[in-house]
C-alpha positions as semicolon CSV with decimal commas, in nm:
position;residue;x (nm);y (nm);z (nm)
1;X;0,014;0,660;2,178
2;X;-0,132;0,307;2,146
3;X;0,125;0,022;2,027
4;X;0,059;-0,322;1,889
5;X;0,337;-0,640;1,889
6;X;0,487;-0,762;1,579
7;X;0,605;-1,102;1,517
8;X;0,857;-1,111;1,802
9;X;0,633;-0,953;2,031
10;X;0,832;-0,534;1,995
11;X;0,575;-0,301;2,041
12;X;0,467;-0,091;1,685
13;X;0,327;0,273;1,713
14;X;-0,047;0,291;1,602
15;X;0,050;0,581;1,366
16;X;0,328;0,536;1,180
17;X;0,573;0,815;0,990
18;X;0,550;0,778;0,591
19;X;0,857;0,956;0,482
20;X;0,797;1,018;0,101
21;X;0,591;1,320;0,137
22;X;0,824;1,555;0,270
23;X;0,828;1,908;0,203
24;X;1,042;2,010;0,005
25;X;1,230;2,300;-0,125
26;X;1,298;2,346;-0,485
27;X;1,445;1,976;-0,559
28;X;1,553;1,919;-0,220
29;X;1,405;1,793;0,112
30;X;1,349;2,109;0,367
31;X;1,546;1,934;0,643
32;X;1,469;2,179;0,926
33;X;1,103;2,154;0,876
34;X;1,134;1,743;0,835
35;X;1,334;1,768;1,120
36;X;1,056;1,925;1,408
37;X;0,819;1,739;1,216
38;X;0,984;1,405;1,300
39;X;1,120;1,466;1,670
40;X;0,789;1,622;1,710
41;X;0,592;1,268;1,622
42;X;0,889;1,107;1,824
43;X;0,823;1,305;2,119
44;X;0,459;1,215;2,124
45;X;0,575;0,848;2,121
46;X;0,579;0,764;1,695
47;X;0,813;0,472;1,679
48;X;0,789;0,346;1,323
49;X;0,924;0,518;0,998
50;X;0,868;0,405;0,617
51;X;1,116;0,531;0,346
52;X;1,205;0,335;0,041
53;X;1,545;0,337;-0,209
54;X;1,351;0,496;-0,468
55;X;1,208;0,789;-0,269
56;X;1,439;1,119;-0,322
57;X;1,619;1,226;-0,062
58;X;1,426;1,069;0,188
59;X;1,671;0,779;0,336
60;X;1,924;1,028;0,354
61;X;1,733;1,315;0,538
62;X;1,607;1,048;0,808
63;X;1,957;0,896;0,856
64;X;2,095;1,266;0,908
65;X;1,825;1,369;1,155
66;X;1,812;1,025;1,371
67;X;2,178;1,040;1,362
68;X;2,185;1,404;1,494
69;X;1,942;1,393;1,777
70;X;2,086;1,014;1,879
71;X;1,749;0,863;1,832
72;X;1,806;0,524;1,628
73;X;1,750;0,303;1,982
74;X;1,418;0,497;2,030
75;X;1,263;0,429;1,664
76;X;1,258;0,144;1,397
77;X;1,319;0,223;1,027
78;X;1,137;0,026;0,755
79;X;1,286;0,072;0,385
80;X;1,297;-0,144;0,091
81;X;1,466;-0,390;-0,213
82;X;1,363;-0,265;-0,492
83;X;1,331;-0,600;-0,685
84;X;1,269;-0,400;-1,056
85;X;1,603;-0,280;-1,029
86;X;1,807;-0,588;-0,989
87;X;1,956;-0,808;-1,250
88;X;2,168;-0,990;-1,041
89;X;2,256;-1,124;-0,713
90;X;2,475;-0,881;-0,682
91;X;2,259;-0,620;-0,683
92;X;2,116;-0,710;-0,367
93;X;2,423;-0,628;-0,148
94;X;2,484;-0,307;-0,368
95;X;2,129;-0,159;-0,274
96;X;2,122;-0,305;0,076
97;X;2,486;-0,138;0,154
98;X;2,398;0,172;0,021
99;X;2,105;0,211;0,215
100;X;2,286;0,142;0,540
101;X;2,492;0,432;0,409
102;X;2,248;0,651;0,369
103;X;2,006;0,591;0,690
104;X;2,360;0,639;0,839
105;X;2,299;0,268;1,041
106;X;2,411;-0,075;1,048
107;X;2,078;-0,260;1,042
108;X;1,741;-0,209;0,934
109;X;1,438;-0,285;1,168
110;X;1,176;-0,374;0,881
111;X;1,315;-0,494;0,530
112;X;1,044;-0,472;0,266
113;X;1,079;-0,611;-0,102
114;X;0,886;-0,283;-0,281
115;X;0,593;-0,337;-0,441
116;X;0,555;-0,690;-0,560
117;X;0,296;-0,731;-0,813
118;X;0,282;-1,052;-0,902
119;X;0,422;-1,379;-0,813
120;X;0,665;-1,407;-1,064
121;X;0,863;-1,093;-0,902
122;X;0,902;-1,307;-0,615
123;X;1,008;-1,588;-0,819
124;X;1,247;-1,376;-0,973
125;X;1,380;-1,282;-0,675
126;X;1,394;-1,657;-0,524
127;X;1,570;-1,707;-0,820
128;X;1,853;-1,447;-0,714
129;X;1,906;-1,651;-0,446
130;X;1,668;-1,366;-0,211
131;X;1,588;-1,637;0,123
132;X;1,944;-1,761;0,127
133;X;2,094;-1,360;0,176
134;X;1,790;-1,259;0,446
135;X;1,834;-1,582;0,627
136;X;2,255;-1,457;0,630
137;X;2,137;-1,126;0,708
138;X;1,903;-1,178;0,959
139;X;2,167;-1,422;1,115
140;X;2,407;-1,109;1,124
141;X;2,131;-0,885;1,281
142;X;2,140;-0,633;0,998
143;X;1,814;-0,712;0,905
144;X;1,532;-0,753;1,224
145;X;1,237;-0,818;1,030
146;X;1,127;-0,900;0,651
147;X;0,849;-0,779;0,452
148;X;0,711;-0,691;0,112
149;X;0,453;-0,408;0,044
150;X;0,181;-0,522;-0,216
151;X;-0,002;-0,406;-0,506
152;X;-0,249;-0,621;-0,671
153;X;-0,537;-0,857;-0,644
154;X;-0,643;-1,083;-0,339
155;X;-0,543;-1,383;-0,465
156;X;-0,171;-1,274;-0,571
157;X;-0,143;-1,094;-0,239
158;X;-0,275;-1,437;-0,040
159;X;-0,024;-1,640;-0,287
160;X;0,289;-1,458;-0,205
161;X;0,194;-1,426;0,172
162;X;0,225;-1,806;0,153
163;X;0,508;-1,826;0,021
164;X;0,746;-1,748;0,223
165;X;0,779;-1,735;0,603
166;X;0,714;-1,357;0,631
167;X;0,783;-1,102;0,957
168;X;0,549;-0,893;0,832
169;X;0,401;-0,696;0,524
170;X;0,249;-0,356;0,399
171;X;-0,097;-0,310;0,202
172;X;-0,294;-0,031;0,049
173;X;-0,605;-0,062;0,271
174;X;-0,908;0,258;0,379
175;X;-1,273;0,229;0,390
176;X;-1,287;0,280;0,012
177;X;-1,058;0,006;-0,068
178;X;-1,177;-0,267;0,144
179;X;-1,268;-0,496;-0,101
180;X;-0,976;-0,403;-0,382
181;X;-0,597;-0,460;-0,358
182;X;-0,557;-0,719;-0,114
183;X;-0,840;-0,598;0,081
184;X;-1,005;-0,705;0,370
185;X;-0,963;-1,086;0,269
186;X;-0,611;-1,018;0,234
187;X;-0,546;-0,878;0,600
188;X;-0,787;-1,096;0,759
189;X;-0,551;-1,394;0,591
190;X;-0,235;-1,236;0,746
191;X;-0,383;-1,179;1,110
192;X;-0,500;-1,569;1,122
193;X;-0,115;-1,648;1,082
194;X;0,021;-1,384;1,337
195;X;0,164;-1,151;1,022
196;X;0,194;-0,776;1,121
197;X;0,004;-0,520;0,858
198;X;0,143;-0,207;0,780
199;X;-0,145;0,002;0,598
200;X;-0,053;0,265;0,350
201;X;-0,294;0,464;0,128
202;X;-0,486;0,498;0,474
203;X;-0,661;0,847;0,325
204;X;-0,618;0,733;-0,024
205;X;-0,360;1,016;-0,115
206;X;-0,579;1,303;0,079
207;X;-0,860;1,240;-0,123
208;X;-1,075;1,072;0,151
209;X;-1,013;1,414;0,312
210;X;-1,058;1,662;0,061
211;X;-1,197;1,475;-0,249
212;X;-1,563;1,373;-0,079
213;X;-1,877;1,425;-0,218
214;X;-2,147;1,643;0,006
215;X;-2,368;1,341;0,035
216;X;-2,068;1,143;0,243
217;X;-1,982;1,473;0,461
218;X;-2,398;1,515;0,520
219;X;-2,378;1,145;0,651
220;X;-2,068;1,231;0,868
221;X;-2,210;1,567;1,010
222;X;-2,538;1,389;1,096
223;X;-2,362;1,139;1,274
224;X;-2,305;1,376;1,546
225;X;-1,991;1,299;1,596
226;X;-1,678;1,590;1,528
227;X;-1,463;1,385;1,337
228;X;-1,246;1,536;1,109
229;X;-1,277;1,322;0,732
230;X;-0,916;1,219;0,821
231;X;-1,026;1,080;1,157
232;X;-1,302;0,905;1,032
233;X;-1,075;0,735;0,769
234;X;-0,819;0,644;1,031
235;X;-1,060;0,529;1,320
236;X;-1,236;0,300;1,055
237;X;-0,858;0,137;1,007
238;X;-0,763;0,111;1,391
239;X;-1,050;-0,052;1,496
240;X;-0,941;-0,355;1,338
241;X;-0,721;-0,588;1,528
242;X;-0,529;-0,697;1,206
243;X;-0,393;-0,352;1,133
244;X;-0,073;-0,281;1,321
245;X;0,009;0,074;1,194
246;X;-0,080;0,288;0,979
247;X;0,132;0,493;0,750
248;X;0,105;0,889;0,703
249;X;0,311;1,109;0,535
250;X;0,252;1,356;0,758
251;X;0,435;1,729;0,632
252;X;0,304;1,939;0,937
253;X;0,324;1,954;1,338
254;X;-0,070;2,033;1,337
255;X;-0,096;1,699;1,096
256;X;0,195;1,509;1,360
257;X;-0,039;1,650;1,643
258;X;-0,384;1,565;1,504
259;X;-0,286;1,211;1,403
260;X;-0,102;1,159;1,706
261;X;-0,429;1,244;1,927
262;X;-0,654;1,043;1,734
263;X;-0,386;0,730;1,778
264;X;-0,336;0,794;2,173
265;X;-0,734;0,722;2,172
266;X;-0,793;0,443;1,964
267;X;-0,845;0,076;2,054
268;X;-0,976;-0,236;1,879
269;X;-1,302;-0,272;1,794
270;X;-1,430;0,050;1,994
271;X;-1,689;0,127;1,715
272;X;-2,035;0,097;1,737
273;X;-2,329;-0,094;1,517
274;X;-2,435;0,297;1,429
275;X;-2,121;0,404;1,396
276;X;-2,068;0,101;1,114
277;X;-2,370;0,192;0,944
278;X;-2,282;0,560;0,902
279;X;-1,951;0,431;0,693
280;X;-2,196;0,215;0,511
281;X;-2,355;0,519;0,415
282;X;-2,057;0,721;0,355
283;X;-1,930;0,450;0,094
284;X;-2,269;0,401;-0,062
285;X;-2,271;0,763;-0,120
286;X;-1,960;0,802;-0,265
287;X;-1,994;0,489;-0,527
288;X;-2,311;0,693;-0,616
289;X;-2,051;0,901;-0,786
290;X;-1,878;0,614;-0,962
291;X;-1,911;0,476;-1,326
292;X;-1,997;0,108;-1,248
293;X;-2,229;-0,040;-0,942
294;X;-1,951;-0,279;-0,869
295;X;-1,881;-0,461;-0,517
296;X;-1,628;-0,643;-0,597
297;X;-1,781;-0,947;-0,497
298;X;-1,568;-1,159;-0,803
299;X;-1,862;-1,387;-0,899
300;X;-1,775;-1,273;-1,258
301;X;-1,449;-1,406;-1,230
302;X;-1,248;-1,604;-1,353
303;X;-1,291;-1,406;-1,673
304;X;-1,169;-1,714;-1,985
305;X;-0,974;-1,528;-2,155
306;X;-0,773;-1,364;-1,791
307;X;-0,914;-1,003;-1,804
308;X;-0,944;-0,862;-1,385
309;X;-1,271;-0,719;-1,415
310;X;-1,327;-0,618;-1,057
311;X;-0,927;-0,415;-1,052
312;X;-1,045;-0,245;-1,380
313;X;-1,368;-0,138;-1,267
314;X;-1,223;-0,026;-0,974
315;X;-0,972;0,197;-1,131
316;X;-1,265;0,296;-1,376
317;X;-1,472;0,429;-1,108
318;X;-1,165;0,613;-0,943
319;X;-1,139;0,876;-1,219
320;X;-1,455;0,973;-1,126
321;X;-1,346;0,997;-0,787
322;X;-0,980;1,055;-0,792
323;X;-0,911;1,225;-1,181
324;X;-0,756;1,023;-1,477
325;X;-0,403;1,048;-1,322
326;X;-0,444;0,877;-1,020
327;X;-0,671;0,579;-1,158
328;X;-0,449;0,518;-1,432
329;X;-0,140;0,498;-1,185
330;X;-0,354;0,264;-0,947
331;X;-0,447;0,019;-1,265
332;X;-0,068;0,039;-1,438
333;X;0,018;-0,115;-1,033
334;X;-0,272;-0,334;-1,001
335;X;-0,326;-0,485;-1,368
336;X;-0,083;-0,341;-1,588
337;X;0,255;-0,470;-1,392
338;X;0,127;-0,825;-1,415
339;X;0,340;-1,106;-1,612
340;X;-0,006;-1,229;-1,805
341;X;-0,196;-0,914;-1,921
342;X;-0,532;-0,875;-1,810
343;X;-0,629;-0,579;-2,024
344;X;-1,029;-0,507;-2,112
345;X;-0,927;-0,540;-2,487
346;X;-0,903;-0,938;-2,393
347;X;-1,224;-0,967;-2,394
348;X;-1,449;-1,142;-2,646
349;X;-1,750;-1,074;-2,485
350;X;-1,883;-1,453;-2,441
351;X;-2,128;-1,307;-2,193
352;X;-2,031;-1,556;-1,907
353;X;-1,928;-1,253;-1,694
354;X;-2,259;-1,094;-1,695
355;X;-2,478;-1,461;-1,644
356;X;-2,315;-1,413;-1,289
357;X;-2,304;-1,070;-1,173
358;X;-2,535;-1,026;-0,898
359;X;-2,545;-0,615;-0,979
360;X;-2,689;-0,709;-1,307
361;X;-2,401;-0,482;-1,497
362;X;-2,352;-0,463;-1,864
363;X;-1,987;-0,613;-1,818
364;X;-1,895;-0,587;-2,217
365;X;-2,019;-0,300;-2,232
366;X;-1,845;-0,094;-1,953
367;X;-1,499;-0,294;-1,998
368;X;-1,502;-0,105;-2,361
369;X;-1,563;0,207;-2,180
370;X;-1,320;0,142;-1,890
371;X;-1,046;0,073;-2,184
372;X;-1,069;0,371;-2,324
373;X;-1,048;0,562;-2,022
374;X;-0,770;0,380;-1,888
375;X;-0,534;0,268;-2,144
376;X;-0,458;0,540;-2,412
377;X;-0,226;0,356;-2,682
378;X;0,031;0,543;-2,468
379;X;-0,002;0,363;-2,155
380;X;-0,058;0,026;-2,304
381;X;0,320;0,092;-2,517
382;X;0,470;0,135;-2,153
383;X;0,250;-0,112;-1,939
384;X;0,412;-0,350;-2,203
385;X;0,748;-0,207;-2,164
386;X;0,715;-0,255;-1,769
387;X;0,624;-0,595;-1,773
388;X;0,937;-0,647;-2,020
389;X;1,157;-0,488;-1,787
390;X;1,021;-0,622;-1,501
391;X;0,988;-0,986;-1,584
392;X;1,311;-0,950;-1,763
393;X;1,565;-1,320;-1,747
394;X;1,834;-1,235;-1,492
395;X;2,190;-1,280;-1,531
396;X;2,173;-1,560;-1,263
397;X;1,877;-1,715;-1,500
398;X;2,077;-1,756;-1,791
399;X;2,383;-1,882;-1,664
400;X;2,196;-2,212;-1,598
């Protein structure tokens, strides 16, 4: 197993355990099976494991297991705040205290607030008083290290990495998505201040394993190379110096063993000219299956009247690539959670958008199309129910 430092200079394992994707049986976690699965990856020198308040079961069937084989000084748990659910500060000691509880531990190694969207989340949670209690935490030693894990744009992700004096944090980031979320720009910006990245999404959900197009797998066969689609996604993440592990919720020894191999042999910056090429290829053949020639690039933005036109065309194209499900979850994360909407019905098509895309698209006309894909009247009644409830005045807000 390879190992890179975070902030305070503890060694990370390369692959990391995501611990939402258990197997489970009927509405419970199978524990035995979690359990070989995790000493397994333990054994074979995994030292980092991601579980979250809101995932079921999960913090509890780690604690038990870690607790039973007496491993807590060999590994380091990362879980999270979940800042939607507070209203006051209060909260924030009642979800901290009954995580201890249930990872059966008195401190957490990596403290993440889950999935901040947008800067006002993090306002709302400076506003319950959220540096004072880590500062008094970390002081105590119950917390080692503090986080968040991100879903959004570049320039939210680079705004709320600045603000605040962070240990480390967690992004979706593969070879599809190295231009979306906070992207490439967004790690890049973390590694230049000495920020640990966690990467999640690495195989975007499986489907950079199963979910290819025969043009991509032609381009990986005639590489030469024997690769499995996982290891090409995973090789293509650890040969970058600013990732420090990558997450995967692995649910089999074969999956513990395979991933564990490929991370024992990885180092930074090990691949070739060619070998960059080929995943040049492999992502130019599967946009060819997309909706909209898109790059990302942003030179359409900023749109006047707010709409994200690169985050909806990327969730546009993902139906093609993903199905309806898992594109409309990506842009209800990436767009719909925001504060200020930045919906394609926005719009009124003054044309400025197009006058600057490089890829020549029809910008009006596609954002009509991507609407209508994306936000069924049904989504767009709970995307603005979400932002209600997540932007919601706290208790702490009104009393001043």
């Amino acid at each position: 197993m390879q190992y890179r430092k975070d902030k305070n200079g503890n060694p990370i394992s390369l692959l990391g355990f995501g611990c939402m994707r258990f197997t489970r049986r009927g509405s419970s976690i199978d524990l035995p099976k979690a359990e070989k699965e995790i000493m397994l990856a333990i054994e074979n020198g995994v030292n980092y494991f991601d579980t979250a308040y809101i995932y079921p079961g999960s913090e509890a069937a780690i604690g038990e297991i870690f607790e039973k084989n007496n491993v807590r000084e060999k590994i380091k748990i990362a879980t999270k705040l979940p800042p939607y659910l507070l209203k006051s500060p209060a909260d924030i000691d009642k979800y901290f205290e009954e995580e201890l509880k249930r990872l059966r531990t008195d401190y957490v190694d990596y403290y993440l607030m889950h999935m901040l969207t947008d800067t006002e989340v993090f306002r709302k949670l400076e506003k319950l008083g959220i540096k004072e209690w880590v500062e008094e935490k970390k002081k105590s030693g119950q917390i080692r290290n503090v986080g968040f894990s991100f879903h959004g744009n570049t320039e939210t992700f680079i705004e709320i990495l600045n603000a605040y004096d962070w240990d480390f944090t967690q992004i979706q980031y593969n070879y599809l998505d190295e231009h979306t979320q906070a992207g490439r720009k967004g790690l890049e910006a973390a590694y230049e201040k000495g920020i640990p990245v966690i990467i999640m999404e690495p195989l975007r959900g499986g489907k950079l394993v199963t979910g290819l197009p025969q043009e991509a797998l032609d381009v990986m066969k005639e590489s030469g190379k024997d690769w499995s689609t996982a290891e090409w996604a995973l090789r293509w993440l650890w040969n970058q110096p600013g990732v420090t592990c990558v997450l995967s919720g692995m649910n089999s020894e074969e999956m513990v063993l395979e991933n564990c191999r490929i991370a024992s042999d990885c180092t930074e910056n090990f691949l070739t000219e060619a070998d960059l090429d080929d995943y040049d290829k492999i992502k130019e053949a599967i946009k060819a299956n997309t909706f909209v020639p898109c790059t990302a690039c942003r030179y359409c933005m900023p749109c006047p009247k707010g709409v994200d036109i690169p985050c909806t065309f990327s969730s546009y194209n993902n139906v093609k690539l993903f199905g309806k499900g898992a594109a409309r979850r990506e842009y209800w994360q990436t767009v719909g959670l925001r504060k200020e909407s930045a919906f394609p019905s926005q719009c009124v098509e003054c044309g400025k958008c197009e006058r600057h895309c490089p890829q020549g698209i029809e910008i009006r006309k596609k954002l009509k199309e991507a609407d209508k894909v994306l936000l069924p009247w049904y989504y767009k009644l709970f995307a603005k129910a979400s932002r209600r409830f997540l932007f919601r005045k706290t208790k702490n807000n009104k009393a001043k």
